[in-house]
BAFI-45601 format. One record per residue (C-alpha): residue in three letters; residue number from 1; x, y, z. Coordinates in nm, 4 decimals, padded with zeros to 6 digits, always signed. Example, Ala and Ser with C-alpha at 12.3 -4.5 7.8 and 13.67 -1.06 7.14 Angstrom:
BAFI-45601
{"ala" 1 {+01.2300 -00.4500 +00.7800}}
{"ser" 2 {+01.3670 -00.1060 +00.7140}}
end
This chain:
BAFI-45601
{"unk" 1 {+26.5886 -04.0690 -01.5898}}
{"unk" 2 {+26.3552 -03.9504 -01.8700}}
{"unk" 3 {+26.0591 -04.0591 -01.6380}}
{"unk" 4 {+26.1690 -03.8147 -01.3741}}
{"unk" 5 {+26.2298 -03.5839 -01.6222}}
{"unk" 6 {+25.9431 -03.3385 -01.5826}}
{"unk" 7 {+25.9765 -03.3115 -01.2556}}
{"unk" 8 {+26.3477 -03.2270 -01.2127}}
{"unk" 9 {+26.3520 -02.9496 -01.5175}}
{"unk" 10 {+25.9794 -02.8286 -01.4446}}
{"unk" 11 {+26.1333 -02.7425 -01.0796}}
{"unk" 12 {+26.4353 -02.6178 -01.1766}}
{"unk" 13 {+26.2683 -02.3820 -01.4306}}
{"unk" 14 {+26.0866 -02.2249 -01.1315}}
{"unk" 15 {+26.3846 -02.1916 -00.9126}}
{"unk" 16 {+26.6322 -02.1023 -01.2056}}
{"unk" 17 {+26.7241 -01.7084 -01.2670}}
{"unk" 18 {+26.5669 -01.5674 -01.5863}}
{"unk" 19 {+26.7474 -01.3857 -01.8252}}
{"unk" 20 {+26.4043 -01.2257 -01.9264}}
{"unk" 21 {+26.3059 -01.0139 -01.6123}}
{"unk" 22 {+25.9915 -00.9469 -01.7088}}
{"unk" 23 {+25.9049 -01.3341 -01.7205}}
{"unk" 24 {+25.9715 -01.3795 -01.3773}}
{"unk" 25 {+25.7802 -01.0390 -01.2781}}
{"unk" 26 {+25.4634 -01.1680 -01.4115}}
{"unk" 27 {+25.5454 -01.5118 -01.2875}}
{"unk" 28 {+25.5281 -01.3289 -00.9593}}
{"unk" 29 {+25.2647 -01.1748 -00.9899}}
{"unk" 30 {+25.0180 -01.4655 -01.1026}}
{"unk" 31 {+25.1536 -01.6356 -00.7680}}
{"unk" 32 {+25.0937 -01.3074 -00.5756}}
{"unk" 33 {+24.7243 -01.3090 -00.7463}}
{"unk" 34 {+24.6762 -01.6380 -00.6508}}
{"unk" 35 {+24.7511 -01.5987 -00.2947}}
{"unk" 36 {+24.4962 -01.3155 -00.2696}}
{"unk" 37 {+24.2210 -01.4363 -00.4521}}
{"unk" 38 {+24.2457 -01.7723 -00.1983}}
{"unk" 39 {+24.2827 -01.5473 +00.0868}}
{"unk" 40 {+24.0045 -01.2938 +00.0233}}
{"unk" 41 {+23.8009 -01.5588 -00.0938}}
{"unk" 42 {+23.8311 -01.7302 +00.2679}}
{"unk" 43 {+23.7871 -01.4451 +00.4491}}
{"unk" 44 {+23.4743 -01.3318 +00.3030}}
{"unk" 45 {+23.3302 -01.6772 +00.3147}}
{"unk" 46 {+23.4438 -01.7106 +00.6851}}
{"unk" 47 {+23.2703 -01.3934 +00.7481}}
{"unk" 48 {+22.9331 -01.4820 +00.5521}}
{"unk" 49 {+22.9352 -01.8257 +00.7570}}
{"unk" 50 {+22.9735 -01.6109 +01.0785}}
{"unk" 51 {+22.6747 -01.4337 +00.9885}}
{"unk" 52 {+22.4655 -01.7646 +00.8969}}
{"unk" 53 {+22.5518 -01.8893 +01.2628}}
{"unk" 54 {+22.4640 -01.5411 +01.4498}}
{"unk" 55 {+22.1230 -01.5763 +01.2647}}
{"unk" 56 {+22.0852 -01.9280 +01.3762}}
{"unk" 57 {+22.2389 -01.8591 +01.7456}}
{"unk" 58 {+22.1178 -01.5348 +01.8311}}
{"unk" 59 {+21.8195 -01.4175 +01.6612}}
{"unk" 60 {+21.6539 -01.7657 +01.5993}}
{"unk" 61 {+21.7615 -01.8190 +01.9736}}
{"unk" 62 {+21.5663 -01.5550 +02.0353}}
{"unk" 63 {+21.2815 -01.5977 +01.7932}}
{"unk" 64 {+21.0584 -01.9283 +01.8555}}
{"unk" 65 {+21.1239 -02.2074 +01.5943}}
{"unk" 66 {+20.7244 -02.2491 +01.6092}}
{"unk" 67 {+20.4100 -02.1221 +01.7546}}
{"unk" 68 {+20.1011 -02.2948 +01.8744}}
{"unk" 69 {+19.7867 -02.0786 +01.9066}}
{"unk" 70 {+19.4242 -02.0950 +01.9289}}
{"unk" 71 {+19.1499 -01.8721 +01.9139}}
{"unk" 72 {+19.0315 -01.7102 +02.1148}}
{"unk" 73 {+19.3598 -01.8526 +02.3423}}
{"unk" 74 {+19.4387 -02.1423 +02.5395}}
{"unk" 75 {+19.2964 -02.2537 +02.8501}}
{"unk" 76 {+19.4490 -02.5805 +02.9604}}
{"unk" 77 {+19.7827 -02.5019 +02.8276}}
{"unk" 78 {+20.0237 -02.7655 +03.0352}}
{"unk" 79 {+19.8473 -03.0426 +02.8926}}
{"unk" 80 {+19.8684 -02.9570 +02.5817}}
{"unk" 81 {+20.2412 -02.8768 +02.6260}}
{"unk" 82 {+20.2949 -03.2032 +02.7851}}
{"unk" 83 {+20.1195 -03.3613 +02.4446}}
{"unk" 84 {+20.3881 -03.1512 +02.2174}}
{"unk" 85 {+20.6657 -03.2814 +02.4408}}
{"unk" 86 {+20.5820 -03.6268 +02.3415}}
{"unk" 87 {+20.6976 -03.5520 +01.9888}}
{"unk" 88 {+21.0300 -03.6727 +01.8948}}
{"unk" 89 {+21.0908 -03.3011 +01.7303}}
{"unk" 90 {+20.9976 -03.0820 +01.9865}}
{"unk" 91 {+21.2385 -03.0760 +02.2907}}
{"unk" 92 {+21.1283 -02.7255 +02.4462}}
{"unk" 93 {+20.7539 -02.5675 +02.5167}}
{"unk" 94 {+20.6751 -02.2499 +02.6860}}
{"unk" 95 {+20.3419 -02.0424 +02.7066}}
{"unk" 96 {+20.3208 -01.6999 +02.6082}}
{"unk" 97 {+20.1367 -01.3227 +02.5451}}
{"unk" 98 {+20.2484 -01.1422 +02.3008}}
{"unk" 99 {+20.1199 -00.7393 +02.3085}}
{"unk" 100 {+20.2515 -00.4717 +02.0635}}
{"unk" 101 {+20.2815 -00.1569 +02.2575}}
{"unk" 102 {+20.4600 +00.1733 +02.3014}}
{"unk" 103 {+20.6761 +00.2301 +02.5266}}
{"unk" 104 {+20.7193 +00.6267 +02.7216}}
{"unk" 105 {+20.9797 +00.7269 +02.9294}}
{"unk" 106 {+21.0977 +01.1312 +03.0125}}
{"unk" 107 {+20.9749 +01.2255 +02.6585}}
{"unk" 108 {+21.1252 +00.9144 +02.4496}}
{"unk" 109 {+20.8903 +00.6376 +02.2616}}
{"unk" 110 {+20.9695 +00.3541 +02.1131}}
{"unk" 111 {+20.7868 +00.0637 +01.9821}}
{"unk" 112 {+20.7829 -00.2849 +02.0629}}
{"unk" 113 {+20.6886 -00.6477 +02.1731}}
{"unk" 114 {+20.6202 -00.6997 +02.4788}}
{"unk" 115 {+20.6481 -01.0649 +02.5473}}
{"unk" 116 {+20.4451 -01.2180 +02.8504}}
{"unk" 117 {+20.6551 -01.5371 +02.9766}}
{"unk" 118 {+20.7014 -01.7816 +03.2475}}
{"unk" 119 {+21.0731 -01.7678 +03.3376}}
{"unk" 120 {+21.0557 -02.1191 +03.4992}}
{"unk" 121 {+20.9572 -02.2377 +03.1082}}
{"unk" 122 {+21.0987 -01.9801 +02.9004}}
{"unk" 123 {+21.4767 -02.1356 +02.9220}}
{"unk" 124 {+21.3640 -02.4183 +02.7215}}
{"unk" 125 {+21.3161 -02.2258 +02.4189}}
{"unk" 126 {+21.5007 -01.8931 +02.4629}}
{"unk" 127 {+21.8534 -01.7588 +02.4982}}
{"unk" 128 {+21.7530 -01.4854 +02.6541}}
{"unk" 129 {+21.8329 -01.5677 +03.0145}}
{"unk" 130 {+22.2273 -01.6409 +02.9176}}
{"unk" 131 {+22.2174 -01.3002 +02.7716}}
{"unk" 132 {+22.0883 -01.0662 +03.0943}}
{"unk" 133 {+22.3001 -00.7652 +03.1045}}
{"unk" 134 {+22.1234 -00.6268 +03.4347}}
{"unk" 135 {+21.8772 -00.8362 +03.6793}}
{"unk" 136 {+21.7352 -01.1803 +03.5681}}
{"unk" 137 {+21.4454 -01.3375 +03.3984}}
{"unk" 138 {+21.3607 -01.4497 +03.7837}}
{"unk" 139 {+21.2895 -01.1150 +03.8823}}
{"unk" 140 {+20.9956 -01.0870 +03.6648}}
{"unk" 141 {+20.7496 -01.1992 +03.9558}}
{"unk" 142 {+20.3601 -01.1853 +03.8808}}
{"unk" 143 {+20.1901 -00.9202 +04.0172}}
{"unk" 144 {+20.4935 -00.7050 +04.0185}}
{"unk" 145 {+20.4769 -00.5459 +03.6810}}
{"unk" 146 {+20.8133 -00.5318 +03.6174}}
{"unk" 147 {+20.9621 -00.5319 +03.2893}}
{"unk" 148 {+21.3131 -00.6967 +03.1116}}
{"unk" 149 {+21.4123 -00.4548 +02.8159}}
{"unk" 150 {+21.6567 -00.5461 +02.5211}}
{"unk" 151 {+21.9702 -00.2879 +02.6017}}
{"unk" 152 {+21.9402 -00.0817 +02.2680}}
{"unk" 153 {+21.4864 -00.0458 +02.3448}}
{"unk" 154 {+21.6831 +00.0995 +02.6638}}
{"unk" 155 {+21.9413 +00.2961 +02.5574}}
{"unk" 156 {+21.6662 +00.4851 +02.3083}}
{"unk" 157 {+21.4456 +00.4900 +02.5787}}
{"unk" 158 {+21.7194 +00.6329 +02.8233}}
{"unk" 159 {+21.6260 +00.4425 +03.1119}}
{"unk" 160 {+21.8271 +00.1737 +03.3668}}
{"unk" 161 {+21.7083 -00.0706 +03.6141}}
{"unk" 162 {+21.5028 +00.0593 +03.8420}}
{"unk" 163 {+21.3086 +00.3192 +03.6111}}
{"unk" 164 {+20.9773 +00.3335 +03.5532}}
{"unk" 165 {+20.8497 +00.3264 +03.2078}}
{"unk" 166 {+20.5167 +00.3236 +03.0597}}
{"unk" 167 {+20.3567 +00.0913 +02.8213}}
{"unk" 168 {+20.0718 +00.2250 +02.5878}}
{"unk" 169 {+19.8492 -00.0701 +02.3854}}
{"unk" 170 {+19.6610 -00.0158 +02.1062}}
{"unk" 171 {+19.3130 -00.0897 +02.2443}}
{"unk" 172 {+19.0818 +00.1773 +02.3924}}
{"unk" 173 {+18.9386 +00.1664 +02.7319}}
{"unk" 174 {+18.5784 +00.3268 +02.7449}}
{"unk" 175 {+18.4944 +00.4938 +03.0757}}
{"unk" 176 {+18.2438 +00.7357 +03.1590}}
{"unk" 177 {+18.4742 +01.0095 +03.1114}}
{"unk" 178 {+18.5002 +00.8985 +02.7235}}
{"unk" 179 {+18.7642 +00.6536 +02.5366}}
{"unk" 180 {+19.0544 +00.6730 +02.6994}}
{"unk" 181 {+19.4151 +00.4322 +02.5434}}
{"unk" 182 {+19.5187 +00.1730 +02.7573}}
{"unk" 183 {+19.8451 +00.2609 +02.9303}}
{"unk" 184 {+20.0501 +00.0076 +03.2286}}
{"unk" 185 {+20.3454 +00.1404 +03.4283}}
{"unk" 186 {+20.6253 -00.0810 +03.4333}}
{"unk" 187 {+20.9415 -00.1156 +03.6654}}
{"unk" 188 {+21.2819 -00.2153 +03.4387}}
{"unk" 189 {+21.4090 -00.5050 +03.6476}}
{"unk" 190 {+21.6527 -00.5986 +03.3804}}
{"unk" 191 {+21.8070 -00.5455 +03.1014}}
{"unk" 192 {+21.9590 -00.7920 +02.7964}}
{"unk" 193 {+22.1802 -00.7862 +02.4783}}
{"unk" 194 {+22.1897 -01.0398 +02.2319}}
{"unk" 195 {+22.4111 -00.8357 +02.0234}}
{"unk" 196 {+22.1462 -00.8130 +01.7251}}
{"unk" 197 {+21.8638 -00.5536 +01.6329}}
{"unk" 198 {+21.5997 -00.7606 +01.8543}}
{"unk" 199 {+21.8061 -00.5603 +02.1366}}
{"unk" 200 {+21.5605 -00.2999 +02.0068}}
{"unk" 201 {+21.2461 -00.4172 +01.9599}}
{"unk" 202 {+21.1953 -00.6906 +02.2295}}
{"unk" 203 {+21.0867 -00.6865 +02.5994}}
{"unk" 204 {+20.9694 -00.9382 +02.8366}}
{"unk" 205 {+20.7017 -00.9561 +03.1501}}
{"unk" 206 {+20.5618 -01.2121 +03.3288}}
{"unk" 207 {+20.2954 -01.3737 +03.1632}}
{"unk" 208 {+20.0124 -01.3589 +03.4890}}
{"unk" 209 {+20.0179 -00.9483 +03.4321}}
{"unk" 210 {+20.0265 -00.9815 +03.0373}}
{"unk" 211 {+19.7207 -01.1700 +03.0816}}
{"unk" 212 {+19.5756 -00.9349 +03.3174}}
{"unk" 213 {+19.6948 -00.6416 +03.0600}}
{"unk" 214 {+19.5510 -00.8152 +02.7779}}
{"unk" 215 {+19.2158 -00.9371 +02.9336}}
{"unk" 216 {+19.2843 -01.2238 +02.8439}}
{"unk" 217 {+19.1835 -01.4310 +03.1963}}
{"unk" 218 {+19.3180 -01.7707 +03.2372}}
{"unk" 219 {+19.3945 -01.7982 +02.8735}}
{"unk" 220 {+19.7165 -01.7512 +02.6878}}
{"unk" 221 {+19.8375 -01.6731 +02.3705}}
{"unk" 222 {+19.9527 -01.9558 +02.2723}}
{"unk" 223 {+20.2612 -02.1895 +02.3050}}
{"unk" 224 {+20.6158 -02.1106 +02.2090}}
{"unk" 225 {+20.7891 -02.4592 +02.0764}}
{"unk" 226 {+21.1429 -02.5260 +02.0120}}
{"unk" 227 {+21.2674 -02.8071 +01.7753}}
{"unk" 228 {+21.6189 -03.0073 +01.7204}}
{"unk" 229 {+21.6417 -02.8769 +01.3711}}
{"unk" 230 {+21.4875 -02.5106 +01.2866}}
{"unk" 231 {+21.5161 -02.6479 +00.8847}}
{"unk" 232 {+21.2295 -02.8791 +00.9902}}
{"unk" 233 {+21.0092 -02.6409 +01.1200}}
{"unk" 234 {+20.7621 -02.5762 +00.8584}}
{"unk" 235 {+20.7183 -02.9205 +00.8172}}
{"unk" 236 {+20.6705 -03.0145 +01.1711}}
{"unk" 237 {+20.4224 -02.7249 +01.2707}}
{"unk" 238 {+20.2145 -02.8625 +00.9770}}
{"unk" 239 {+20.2452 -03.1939 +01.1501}}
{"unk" 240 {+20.1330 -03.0481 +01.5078}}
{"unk" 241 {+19.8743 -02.8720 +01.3170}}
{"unk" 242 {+19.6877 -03.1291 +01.1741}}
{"unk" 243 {+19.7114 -03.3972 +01.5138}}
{"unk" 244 {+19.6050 -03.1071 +01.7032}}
{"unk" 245 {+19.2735 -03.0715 +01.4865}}
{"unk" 246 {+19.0701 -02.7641 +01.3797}}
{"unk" 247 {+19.1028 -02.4233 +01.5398}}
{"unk" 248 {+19.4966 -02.4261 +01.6082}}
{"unk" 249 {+19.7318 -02.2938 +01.4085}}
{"unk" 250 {+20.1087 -02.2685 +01.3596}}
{"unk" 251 {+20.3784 -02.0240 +01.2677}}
{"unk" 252 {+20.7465 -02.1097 +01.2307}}
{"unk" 253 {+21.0332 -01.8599 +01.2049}}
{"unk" 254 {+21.0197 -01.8325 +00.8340}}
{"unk" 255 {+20.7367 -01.6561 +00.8794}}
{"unk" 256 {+20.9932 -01.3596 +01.0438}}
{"unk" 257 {+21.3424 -01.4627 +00.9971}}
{"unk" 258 {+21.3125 -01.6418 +00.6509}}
{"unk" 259 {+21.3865 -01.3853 +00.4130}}
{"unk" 260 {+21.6854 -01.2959 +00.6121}}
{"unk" 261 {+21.8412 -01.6142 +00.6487}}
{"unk" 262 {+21.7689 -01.6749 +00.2378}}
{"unk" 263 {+21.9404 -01.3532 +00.2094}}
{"unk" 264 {+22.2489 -01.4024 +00.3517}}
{"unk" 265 {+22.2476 -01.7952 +00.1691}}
{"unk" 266 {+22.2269 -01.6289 -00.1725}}
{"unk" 267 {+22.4561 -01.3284 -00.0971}}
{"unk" 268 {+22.6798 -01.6032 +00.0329}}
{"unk" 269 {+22.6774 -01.8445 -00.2957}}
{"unk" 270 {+22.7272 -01.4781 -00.5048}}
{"unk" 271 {+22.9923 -01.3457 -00.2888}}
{"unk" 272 {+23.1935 -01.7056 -00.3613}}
{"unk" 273 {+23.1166 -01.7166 -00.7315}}
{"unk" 274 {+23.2594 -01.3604 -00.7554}}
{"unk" 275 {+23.5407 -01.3897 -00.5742}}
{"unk" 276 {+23.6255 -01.7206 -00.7800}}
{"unk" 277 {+23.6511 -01.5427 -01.0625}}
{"unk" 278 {+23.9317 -01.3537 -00.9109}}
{"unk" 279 {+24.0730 -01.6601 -00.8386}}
{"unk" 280 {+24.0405 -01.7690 -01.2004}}
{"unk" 281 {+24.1734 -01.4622 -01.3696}}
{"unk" 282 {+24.4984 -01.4988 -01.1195}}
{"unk" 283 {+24.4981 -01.8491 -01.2245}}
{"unk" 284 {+24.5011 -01.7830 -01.6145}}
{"unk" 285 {+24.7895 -01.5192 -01.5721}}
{"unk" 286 {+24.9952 -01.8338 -01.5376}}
{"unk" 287 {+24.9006 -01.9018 -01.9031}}
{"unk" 288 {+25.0881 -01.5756 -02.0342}}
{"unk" 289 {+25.3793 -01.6657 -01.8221}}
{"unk" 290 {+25.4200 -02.0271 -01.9273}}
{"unk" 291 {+25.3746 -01.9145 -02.3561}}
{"unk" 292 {+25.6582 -01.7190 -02.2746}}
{"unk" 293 {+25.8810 -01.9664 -02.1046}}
{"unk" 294 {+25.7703 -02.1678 -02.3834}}
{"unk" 295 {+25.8751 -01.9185 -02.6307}}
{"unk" 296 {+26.1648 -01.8335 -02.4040}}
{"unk" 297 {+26.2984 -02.1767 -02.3617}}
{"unk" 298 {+26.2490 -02.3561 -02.7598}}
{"unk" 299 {+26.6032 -02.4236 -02.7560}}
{"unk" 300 {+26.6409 -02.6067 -02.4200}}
{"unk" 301 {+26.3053 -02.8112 -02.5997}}
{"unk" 302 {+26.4549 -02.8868 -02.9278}}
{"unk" 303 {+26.7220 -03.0461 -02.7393}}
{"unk" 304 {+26.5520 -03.2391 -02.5050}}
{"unk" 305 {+26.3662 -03.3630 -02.8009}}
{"unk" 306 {+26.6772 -03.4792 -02.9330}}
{"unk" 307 {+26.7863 -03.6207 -02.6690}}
{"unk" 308 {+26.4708 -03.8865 -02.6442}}
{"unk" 309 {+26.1656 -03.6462 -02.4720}}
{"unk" 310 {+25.8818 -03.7458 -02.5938}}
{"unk" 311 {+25.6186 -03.4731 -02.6747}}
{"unk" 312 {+25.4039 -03.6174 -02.3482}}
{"unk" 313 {+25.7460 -03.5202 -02.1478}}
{"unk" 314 {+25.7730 -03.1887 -02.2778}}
{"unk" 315 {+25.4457 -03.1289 -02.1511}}
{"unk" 316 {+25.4905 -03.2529 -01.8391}}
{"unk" 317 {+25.7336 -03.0104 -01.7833}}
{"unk" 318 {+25.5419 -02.6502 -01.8364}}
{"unk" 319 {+25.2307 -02.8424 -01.6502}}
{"unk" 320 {+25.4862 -02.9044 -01.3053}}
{"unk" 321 {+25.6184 -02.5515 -01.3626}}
{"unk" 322 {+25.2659 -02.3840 -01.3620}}
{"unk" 323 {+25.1105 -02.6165 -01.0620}}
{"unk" 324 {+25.4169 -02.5318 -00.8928}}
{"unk" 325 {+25.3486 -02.1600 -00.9469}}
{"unk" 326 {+24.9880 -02.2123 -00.8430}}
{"unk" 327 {+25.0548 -02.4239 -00.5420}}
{"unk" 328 {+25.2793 -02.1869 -00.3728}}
{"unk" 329 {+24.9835 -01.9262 -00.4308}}
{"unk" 330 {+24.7349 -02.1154 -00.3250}}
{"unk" 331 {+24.9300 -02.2341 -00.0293}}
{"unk" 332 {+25.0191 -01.8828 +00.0908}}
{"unk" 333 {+24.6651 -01.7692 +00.0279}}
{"unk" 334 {+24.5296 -02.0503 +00.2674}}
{"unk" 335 {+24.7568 -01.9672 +00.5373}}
{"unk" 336 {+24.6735 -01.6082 +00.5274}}
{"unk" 337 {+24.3045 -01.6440 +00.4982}}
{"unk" 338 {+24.3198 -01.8893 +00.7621}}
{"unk" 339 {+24.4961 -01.6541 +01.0107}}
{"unk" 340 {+24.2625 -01.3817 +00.8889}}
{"unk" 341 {+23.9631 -01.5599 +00.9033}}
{"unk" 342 {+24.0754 -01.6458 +01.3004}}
{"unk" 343 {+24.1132 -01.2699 +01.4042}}
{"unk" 344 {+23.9271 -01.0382 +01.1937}}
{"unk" 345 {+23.6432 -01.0466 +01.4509}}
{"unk" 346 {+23.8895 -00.8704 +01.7482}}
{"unk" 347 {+24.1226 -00.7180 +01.4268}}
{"unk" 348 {+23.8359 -00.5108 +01.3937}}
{"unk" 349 {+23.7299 -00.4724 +01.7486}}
{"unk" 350 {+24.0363 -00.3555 +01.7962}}
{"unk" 351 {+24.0409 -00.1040 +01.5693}}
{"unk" 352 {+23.6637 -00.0134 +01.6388}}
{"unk" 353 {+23.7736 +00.0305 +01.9858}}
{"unk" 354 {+24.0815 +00.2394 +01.8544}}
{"unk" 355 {+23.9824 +00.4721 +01.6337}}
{"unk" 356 {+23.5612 +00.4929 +01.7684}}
{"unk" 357 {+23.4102 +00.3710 +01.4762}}
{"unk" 358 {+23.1590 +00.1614 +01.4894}}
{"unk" 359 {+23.1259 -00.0664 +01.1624}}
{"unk" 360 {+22.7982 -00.2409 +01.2801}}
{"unk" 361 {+22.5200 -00.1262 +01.4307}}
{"unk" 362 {+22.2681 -00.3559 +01.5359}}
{"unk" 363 {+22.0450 -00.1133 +01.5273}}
{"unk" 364 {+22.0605 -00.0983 +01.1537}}
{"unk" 365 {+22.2019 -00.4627 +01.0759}}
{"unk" 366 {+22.1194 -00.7506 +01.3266}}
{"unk" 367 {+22.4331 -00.7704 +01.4920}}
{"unk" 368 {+22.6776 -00.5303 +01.6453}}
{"unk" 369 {+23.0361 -00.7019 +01.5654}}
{"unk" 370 {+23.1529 -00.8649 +01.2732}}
{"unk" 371 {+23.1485 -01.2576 +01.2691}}
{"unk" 372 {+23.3704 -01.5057 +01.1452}}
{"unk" 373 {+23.3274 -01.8984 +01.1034}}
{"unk" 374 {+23.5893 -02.0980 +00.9767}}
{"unk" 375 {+23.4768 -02.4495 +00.7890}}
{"unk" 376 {+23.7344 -02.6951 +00.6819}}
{"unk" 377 {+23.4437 -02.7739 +00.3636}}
{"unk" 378 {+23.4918 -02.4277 +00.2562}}
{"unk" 379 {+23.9013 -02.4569 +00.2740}}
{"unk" 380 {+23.8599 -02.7831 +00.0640}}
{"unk" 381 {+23.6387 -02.6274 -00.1801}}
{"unk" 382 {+23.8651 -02.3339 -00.2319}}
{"unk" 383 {+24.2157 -02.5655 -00.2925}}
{"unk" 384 {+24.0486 -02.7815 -00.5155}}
{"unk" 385 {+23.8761 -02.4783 -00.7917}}
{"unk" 386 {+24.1638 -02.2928 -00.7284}}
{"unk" 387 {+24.4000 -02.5910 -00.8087}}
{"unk" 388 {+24.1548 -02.7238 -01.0544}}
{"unk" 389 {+24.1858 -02.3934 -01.2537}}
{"unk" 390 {+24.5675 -02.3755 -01.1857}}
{"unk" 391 {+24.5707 -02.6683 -01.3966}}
{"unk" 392 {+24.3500 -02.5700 -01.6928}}
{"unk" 393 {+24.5776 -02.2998 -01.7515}}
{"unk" 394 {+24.8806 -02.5057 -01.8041}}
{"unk" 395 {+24.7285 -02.7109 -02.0747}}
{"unk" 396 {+24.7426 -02.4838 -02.3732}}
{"unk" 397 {+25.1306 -02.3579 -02.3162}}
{"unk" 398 {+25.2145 -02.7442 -02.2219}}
{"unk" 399 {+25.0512 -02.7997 -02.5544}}
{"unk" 400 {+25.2440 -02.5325 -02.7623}}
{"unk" 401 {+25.5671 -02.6627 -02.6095}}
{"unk" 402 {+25.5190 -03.0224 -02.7299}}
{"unk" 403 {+25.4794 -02.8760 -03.0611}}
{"unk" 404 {+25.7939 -02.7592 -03.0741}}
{"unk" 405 {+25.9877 -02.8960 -03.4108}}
{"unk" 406 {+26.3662 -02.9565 -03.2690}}
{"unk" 407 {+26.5079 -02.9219 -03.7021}}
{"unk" 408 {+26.3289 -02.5829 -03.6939}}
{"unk" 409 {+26.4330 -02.4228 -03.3365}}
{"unk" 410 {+26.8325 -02.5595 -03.4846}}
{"unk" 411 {+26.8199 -02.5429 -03.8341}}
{"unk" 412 {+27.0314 -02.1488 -03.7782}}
{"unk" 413 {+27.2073 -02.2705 -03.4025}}
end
């Protein structure tokens, strides 16, 4: 009986009606902490994680995990595409022009990348094509000069499919009329949204009239190369470098995208140590709570004590009461963050769509709606410092309660 003697009192003491309200309001309220600090610590961890896997899906879909190039450009291009293939990295090549350019259309400019591609190549290392709002990457035939636009360039621009815009480079063509800037119109034959600020500052061709655009000839800018694992790009461009030999060189997606991604890392590691501090200050409330059981509750102790508890029993019982407290918290904090983590993303669309506020703009951040990711690691993490701290805070009331002398508490009963 005395073994199961922690147990059976530390549970009733939870369940039992206090004659000291106040004990059980603050009781209540380190539970009630509890549960939030779990749940808003989910939910913004959820969130950060949907942001880490936008980046990665989206704009590193978008953005090439490496580059090739070689100066002045690149003649015989396949072959050295079919050479990059052989490596047990690199599972996607496609060639490429890249021009920097303005566009003009009905008294609106806007600046940009204009991408020169081959559509037949460009699925192996872009998203883009499972992204086309309007048209398709197919319509971008050579010769054509049409021109695939990311839906917020259009928007700015105020143009459709079907419009004509006009591209302005920053070279100078010299004629005998003077210097004159170099200016292409295009024909929108699509448009695409990737949901992210590249919507803005992206735009494809095909890569025969970039060529012609940039003077380039038969050459091309270089090679666009995708990889099974972005996080071993740097390594592996300085791999491709060095086979290749002198003259090429490589650029991975750090180069554009790293400070981004190392962004939202650390803002996700400070976010969680915050919040866990939340967590730990609803955990310690349990500490005032169980001093004044303790304090509350001498009598029952002395007699226990009398009765054969040993000091370790005692103990036992405050430390079941306050993990009790704390697991209830931390259980009702899981299940909310879990269900919150699960629909903030159309919680908020909802209420975006309700009220016509618009929380992200991926115009200003790099993507228009607000992700979540749930990860079982993060749920695990969370339960165990939570319950981990739940427990440290039982220790010094257990203590005080084992203390307890039973000739002093009855000396006057």
């Amino acid at each position: 009986m005395l073994d199961r003697l922690p147990f059976l009192v530390g549970l009733r003491y939870v369940r039992a009606k206090r004659r000291n309200h106040f004990i059980s309001f603050i009781s209540l309220i380190s539970m009630l902490g509890l549960t939030l600090g779990v749940t808003v610590l989910i939910l913004v961890l959820s969130v950060m994680n949907g942001f880490d896997h936008e980046l990665r899906t989206r704009i590193l879909g978008m953005v090439p995990h490496t580059k090739i190039e070689y100066q002045p450009g690149l003649i015989e291009w396949e072959t050295l595409a079919d050479r990059l293939m052989e490596r047990d990295r690199v599972i996607g090549v496609a060639p490429y022009v890249e021009q920097q350019g303005m566009f003009s259309a009905g008294g609106q400019n806007q600046g940009a990348m204009v991408t020169g591609i081959d559509p037949a190549w460009e699925e192996q290392v872009s998203i883009v094509g499972q992204h086309m709002r309007e048209g398709a990457l197919e319509d971008l035939a050579p010769g054509e000069w049409n021109v695939v636009l990311g839906s917020i360039l259009a928007n700015r621009l105020r143009v459709g499919v079907g419009d004509r815009v006009t591209l302005l480079v920053p070279e100078a063509s010299i004629t005998p009329a003077g210097v004159f800037p170099r200016l292409k119109r295009f024909t929108v034959s699509g448009i695409f949204s990737v949901g992210a600020d590249l919507d803005g500052s992206l735009a494809y061709a095909n890569i025969e009239d970039m060529q012609t655009l940039a003077r380039l000839g038969d050459a091309i800018g270089g090679l666009r190369v995708e990889l099974d694992d972005l996080f071993v790009a740097g390594s592996e461009t300085q791999a491709i470098v060095n086979d290749l030999g002198p003259g090429y060189v490589g650029r991975d997606w750090t180069f554009t995208q790293g400070s981004l991604f190392q962004a939202i890392q650390m803002e996700k590691r400070m976010i969680g140590l915050l919040l866990t501090v939340i967590v730990a200050v609803a955990a310690f409330n349990i500490v005032s709570t169980l001093v004044m059981v303790v304090t509350d509750k001498r009598a029952d102790i002395a007699i226990l004590r009398t009765i054969g508890a040993t000091p370790r029993s005692i103990m036992g019982i405050f430390i079941v009461q306050g993990l009790t407290i704390g697991l209830i918290g931390i259980a009702l904090g899981v299940l909310a963050g879990v269900v919150l983590a699960l629909t903030i993303s159309d919680l908020v669309a909802w209420f975006e769509a309700t009220f016509g506020i618009q929380f992200l703009d991926a115009g200003v951040y790099f993507v228009s709606h607000l992700p979540s990711r749930l990860l079982f690691d993060d749920i695990r993490d969370i339960v165990l410092a939570a319950f981990g701290l739940t427990f440290l805070s039982t220790l010094y009331p257990a203590w005080r309660a084992a203390r307890v002398q039973p000739a002093d508490v009855l000396r006057y009963e």
